[in-house]
C-alpha positions as CSV (number, residue, x, y, z in Angstrom):
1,X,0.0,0.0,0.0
2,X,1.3,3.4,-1.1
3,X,2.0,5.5,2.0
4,X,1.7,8.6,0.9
5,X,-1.9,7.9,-0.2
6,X,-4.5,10.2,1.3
7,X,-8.1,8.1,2.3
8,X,-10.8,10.9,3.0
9,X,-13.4,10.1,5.4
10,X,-17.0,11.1,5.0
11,X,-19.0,12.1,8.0
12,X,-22.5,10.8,7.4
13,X,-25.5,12.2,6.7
14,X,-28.9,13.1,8.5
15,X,-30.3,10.1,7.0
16,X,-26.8,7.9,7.8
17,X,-26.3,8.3,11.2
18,X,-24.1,5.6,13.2
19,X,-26.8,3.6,15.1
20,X,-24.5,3.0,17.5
21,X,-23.0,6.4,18.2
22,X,-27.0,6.9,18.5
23,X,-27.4,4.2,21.5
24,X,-24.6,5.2,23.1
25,X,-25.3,8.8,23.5
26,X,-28.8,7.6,24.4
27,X,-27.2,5.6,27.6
28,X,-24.9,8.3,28.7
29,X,-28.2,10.5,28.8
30,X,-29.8,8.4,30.6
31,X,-26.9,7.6,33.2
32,X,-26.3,11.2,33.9
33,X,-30.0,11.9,34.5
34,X,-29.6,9.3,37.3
35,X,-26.8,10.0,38.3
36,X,-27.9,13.3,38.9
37,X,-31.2,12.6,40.0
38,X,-29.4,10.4,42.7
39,X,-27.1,13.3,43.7
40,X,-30.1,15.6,44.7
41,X,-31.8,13.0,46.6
42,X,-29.3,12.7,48.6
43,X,-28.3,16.4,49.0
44,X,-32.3,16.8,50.1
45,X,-31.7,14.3,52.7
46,X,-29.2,15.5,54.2
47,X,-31.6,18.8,54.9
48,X,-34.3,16.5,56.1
49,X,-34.1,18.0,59.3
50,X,-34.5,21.6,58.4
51,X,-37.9,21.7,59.0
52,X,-40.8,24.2,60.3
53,X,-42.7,24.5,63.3
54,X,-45.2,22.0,61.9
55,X,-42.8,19.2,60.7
56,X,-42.6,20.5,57.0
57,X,-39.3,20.2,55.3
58,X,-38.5,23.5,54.1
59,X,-35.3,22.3,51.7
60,X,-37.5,20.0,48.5
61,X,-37.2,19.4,45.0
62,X,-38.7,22.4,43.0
63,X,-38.4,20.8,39.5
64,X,-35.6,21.6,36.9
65,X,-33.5,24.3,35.4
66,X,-34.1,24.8,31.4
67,X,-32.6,22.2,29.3
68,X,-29.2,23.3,28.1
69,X,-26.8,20.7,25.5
70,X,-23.4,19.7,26.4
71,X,-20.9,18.9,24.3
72,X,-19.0,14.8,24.6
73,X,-16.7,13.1,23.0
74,X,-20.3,11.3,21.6
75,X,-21.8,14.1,20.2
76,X,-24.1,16.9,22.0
77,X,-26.4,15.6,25.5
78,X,-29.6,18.0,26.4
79,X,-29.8,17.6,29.9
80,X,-31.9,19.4,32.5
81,X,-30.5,20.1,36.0
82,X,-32.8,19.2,39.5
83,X,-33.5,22.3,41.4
84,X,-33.9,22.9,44.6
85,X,-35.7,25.2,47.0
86,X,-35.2,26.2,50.7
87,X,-38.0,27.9,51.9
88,X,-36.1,28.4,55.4
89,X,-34.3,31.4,54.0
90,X,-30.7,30.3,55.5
91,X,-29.2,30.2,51.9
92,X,-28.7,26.5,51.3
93,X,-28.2,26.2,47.8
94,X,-28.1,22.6,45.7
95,X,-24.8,22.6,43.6
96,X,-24.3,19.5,41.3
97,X,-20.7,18.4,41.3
98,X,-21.4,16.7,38.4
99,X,-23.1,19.0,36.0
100,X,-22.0,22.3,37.0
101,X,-24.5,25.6,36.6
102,X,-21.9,26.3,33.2
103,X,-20.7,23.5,32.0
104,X,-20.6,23.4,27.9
105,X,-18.4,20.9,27.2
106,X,-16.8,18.1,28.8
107,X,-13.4,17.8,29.8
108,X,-12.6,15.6,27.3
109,X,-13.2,18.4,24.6
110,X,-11.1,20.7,26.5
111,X,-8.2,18.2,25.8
112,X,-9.2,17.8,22.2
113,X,-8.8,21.4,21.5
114,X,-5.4,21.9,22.6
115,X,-4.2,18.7,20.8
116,X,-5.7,19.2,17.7
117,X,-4.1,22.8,17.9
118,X,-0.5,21.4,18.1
119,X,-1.5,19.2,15.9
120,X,-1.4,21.9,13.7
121,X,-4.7,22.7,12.9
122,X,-5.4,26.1,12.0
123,X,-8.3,28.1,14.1
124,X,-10.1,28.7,11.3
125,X,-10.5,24.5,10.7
126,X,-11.5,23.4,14.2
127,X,-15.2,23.3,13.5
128,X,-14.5,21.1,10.2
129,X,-12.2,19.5,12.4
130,X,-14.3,18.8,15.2
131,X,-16.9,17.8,13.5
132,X,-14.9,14.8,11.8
133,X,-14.5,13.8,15.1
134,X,-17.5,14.5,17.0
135,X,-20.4,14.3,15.0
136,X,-22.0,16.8,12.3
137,X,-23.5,19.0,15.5
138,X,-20.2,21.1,17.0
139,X,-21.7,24.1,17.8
140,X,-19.8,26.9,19.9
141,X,-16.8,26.0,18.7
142,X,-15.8,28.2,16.0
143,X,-12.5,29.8,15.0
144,X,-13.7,33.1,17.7
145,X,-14.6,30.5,20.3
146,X,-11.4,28.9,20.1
147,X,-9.4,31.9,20.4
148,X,-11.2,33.2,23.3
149,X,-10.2,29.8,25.1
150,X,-6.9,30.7,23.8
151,X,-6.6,33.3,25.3
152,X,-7.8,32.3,28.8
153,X,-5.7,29.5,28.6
154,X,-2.5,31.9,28.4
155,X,-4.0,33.7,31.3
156,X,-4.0,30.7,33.3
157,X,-0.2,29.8,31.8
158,X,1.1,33.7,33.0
159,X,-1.2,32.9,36.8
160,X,0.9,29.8,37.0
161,X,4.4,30.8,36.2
162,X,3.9,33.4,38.8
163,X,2.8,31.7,41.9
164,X,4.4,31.7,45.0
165,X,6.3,28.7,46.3
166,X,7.1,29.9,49.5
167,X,6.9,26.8,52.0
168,X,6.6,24.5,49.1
169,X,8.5,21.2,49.4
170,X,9.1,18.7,47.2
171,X,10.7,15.6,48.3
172,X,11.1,14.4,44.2
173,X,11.6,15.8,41.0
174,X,11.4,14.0,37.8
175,X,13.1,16.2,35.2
176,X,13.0,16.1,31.1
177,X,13.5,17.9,28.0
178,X,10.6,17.1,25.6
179,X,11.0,17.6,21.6
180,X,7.8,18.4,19.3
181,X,7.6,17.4,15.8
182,X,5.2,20.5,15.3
183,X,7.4,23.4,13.7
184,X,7.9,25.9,16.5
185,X,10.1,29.1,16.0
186,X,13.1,27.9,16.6
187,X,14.2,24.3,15.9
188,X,16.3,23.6,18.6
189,X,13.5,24.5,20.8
190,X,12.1,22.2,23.6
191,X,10.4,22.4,26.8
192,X,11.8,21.5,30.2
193,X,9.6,19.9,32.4
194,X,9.8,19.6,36.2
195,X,7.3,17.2,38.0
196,X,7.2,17.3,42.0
197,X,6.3,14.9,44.9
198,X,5.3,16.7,47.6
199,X,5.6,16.0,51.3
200,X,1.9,14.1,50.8
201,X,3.3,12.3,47.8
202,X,0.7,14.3,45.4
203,X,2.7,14.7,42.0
204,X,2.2,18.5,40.1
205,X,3.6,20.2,37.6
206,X,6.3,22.2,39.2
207,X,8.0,23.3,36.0
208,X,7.3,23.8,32.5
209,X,10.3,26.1,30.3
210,X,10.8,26.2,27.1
211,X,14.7,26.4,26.3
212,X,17.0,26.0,23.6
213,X,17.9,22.7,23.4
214,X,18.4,21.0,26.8
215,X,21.5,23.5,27.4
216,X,23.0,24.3,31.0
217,X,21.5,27.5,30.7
218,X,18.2,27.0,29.8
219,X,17.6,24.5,33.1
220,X,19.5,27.0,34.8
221,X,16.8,29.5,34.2
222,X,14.3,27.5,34.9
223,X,15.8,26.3,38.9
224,X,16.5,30.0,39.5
225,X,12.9,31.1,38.6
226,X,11.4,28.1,41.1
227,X,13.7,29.4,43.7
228,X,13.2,33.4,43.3
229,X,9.1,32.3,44.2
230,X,10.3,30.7,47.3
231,X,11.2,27.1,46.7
232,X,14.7,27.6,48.7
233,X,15.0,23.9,49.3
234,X,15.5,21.5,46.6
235,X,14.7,17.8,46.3
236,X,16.0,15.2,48.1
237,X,16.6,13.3,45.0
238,X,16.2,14.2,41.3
239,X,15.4,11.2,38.3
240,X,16.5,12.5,35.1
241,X,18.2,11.4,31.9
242,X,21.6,11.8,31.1
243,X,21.6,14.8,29.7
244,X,24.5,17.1,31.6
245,X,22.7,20.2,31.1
246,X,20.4,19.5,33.8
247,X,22.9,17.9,36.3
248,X,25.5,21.0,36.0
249,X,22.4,23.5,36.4
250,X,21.4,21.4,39.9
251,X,25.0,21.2,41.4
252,X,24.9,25.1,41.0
253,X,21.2,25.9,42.1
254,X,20.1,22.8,45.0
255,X,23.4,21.5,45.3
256,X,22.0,19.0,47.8
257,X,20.1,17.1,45.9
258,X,20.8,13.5,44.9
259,X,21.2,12.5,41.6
260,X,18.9,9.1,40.2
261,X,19.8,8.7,36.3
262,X,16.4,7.2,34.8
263,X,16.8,3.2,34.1
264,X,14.9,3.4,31.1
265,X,16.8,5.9,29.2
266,X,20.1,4.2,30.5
267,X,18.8,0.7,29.4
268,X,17.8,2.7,25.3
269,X,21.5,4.0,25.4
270,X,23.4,0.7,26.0
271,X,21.2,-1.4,24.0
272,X,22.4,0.9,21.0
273,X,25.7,0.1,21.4
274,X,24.8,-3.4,20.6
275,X,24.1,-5.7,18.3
276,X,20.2,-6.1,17.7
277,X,20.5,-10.2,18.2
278,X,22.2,-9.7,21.6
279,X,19.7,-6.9,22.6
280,X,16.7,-8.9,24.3
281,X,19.3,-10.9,26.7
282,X,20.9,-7.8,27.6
283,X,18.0,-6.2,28.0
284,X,16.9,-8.7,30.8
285,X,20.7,-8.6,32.4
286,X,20.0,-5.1,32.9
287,X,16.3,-5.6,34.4
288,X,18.1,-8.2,36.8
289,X,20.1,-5.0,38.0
290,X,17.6,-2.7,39.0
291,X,15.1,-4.6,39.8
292,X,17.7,-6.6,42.7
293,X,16.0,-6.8,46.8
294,X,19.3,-4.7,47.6
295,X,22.6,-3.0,46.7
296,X,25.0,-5.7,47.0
297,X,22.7,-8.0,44.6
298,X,22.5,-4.8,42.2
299,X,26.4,-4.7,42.1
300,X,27.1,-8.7,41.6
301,X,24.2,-8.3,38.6
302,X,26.2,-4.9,38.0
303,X,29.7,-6.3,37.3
304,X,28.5,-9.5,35.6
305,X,26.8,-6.9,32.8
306,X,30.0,-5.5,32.4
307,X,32.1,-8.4,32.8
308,X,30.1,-10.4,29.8
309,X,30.4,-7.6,27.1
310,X,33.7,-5.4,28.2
311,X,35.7,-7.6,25.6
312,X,33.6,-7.3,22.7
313,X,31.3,-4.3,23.1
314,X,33.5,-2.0,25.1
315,X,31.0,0.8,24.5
316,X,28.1,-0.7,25.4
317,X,30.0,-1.3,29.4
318,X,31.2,2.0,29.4
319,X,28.1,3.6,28.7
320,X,27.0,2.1,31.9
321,X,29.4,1.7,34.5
322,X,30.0,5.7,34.3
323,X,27.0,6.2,35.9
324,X,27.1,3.5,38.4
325,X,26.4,5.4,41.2
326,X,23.8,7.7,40.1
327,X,21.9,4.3,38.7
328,X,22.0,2.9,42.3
329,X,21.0,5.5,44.3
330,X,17.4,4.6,44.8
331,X,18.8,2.1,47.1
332,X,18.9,4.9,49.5
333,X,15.4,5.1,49.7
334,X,12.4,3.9,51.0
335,X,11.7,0.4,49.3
336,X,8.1,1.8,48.3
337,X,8.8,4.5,46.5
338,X,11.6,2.8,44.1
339,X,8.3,2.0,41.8
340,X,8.1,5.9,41.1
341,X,12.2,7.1,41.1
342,X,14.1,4.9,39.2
343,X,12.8,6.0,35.9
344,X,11.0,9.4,34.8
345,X,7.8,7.7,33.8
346,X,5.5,10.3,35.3
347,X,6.9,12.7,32.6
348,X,7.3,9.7,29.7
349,X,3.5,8.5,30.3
350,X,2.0,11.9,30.2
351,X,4.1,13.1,27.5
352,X,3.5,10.1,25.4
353,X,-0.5,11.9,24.5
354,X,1.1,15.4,24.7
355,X,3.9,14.6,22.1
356,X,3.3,14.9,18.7
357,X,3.0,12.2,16.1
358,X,3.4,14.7,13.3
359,X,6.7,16.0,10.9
360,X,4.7,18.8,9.5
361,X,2.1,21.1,10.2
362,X,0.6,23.7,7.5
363,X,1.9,26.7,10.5
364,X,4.7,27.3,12.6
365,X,3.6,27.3,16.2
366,X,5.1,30.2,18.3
367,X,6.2,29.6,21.6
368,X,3.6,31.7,23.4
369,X,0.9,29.3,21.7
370,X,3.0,25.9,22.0
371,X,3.9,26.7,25.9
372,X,-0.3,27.5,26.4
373,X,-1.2,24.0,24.9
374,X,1.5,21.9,26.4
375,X,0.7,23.6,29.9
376,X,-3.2,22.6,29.5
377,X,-2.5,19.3,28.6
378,X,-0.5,18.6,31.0
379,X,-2.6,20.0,33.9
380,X,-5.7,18.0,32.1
381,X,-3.2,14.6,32.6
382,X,-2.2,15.6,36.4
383,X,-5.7,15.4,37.3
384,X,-4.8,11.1,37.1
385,X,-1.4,11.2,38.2
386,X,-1.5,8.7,41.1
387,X,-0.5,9.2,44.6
388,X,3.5,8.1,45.6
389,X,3.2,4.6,47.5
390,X,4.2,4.6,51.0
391,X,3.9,8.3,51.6
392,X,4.4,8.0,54.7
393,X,8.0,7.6,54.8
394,X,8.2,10.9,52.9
395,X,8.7,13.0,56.1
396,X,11.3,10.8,57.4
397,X,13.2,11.1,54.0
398,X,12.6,15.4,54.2
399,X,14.6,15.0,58.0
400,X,17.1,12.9,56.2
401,X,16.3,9.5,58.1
402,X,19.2,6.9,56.7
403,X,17.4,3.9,54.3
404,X,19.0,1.1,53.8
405,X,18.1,-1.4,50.7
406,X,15.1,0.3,51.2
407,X,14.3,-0.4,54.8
408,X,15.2,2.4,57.8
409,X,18.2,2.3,59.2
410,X,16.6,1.8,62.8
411,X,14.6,-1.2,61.9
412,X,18.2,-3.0,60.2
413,X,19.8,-2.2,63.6
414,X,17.1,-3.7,65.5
């Protein structure tokens, strides 16, 4: 099949809609309305005992607000909201969590926008666009629409990059620079991206730069920004690739911090220095490292790695015993939160639906626009980033408690 061959796809018309698409949309109406319906019964009982002097709950059902359409990934819902009334005059007011008083569109469209955008679709196209993927009905959503989200969005982006971090402390950063296939003004551009644990274990975005190249400058930058808001105390440990612009900008910024080179970009840049048949077996040899119950069994799987292909593939050892020490130093740490700092996957697994799939886009995104995208993305993809296992060690780790092979020091000496 030629590759370069262009299918075009064909919404259907009024008379050809997708059955399907038609019962589905019918069942999400119908689960909201109960879900709903459920979600004021139970805010009316919980006022069941606001009543007057002769027994009569004064906090009831008083019908519905008008019928308003929101926007899914299934096409447009009409939904009607319960009201409710309190006749006792203290103010008590029936708020669905669900289906807030303004909600338009779900947050599922508010993804789609931005990623269509770096996608590089052009505002005037979004409707068309939209409307390939939503269903013939996309109303609200034209090019003026879309710019006015725009530009709320890069309100939000400017609120953001100025808030205060005074008495913020993170106990982990996981630290990238991420690369778009969408042109952006300068080719060499990327964005550096900081993600936090906090002393709960909550993950957020704690930086988002974009910088030329990954340069020591550019990260730099970026650390001295976090710490003019108030974050004076760096990370107790830092995950990170082996990039060096990163590493020199730490030493010189939070000079405390521990360094933790991620084991998945470590195990991509050996396995390149092989041969593809030997790959697979190494590739377990190496999983046999970081994945040992303690140190010592890290360093016998350690030297055997390097022992096996230090004749033939000289490279391939180098590449890893230089960073021996920075590979190991989760070891340090409590045993449950290894999971979450030997590699940067909170930044590779969000990243993976913010990246782009694309060589070429009909416009040239400027930075202003791509930084306003990438930051709603991401916040959209925080709103799943899961808890750090084991958070309660994290306090323990901030007063700089001793782990051994993942267990505390105490409890070995016991």
């Amino acid at each position: 099949m030629d590759e370069n061959r262009v299918i075009a796809l064909e919404m259907p018309g009024e008379g050809e809609r997708d059955a399907l698409t038609e019962v589905l949309r019918q069942g999400a109406w119908r689960m909201l309305a109960q879900t709903v319906e459920a979600e004021v019964e139970a805010f009316v009982a919980a006022h069941e005992h606001i009543r007057d002097g002769e027994g009569r709950r004064l906090v009831i059902r008083n019908g519905y607000l008008p019928e308003r359409t929101i926007q899914t990934g299934i096409g447009d819902i009409a939904v009607k909201a319960p009201r409710v009334r309190d006749r006792s005059g203290s103010g008590i007011r029936f708020t669905s969590a669900i289906l807030p008083p303004y909600l338009r569109r779900t947050k599922s469209i508010e993804e789609l926008i931005p990623w269509l955008y770096l996608k590089g679709i052009s505002t005037g196209d979004f409707r068309e666009a939209l409307a390939a993927l939503l269903g013939p009905e996309a109303p609200g959503l034209s090019a003026a629409t879309v710019c006015r989200l725009k530009e709320v969005w890069k309100g939000e982006l400017e609120t953001w990059r100025r808030r205060d971090l005074t008495g913020k402390r993170y106990v982990y950063f996981w630290v990238d620079g991420v690369y778009f296939q969408a042109r952006l003004e300068h080719a060499k551009q990327c964005f550096l991206v900081i993600i936090g644990a906090d002393e709960a274990g909550n993950k957020e975005l704690v930086g988002l730069w974009d910088g030329f190249r990954e340069s020591e400058q550019s990260w730099i930058e970026l650390l001295l920004d976090l710490k003019s808001r108030g974050l004076e105390m760096g990370p107790k440990l830092a995950t990170g690739d082996g990039a060096l612009g990163f590493w020199k900008a730490l030493r010189k910024v939070y000079g405390e911090t521990r360094q933790q080179r991620c084991w998945v970009h470590k195990t991509a840049n050996v396995l390149n220095k092989l041969p593809k048949s030997l790959q697979q077996q190494a590739k377990q040899r190496l999983h046999e490292i970081w994945m040992a119950e303690g140190r010592d069994e890290a360093g016998k799987a350690f030297d055997l790695f390097i022992d096996s292909y230090q004749a033939k593939y000289p490279k391939a050892a180098e590449c890893l015993a230089k960073d021996r020490d920075a590979l190991l130093a989760f070891y340090d740490f409590p045993a449950e939160h290894w999971l979450h700092i030997r590699t940067t996957n909170p930044i590779e697994s969000t990243f993976a639906t913010v990246r782009l799939r694309t060589a070429k886009t009909r416009g040239c995104l400027s930075r202003e626009t791509a930084s306003t995208m990438v930051f709603k993305l991401t916040l959209c993809a925080q709103l799943k980033w899961r808890r750090l296992n084991g958070s309660h060690w994290l306090a323990e780790v901030i007063e700089g408690v001793k782990f051994e092979d993942g267990i505390k020091a105490e409890k070995i000496a016991a």
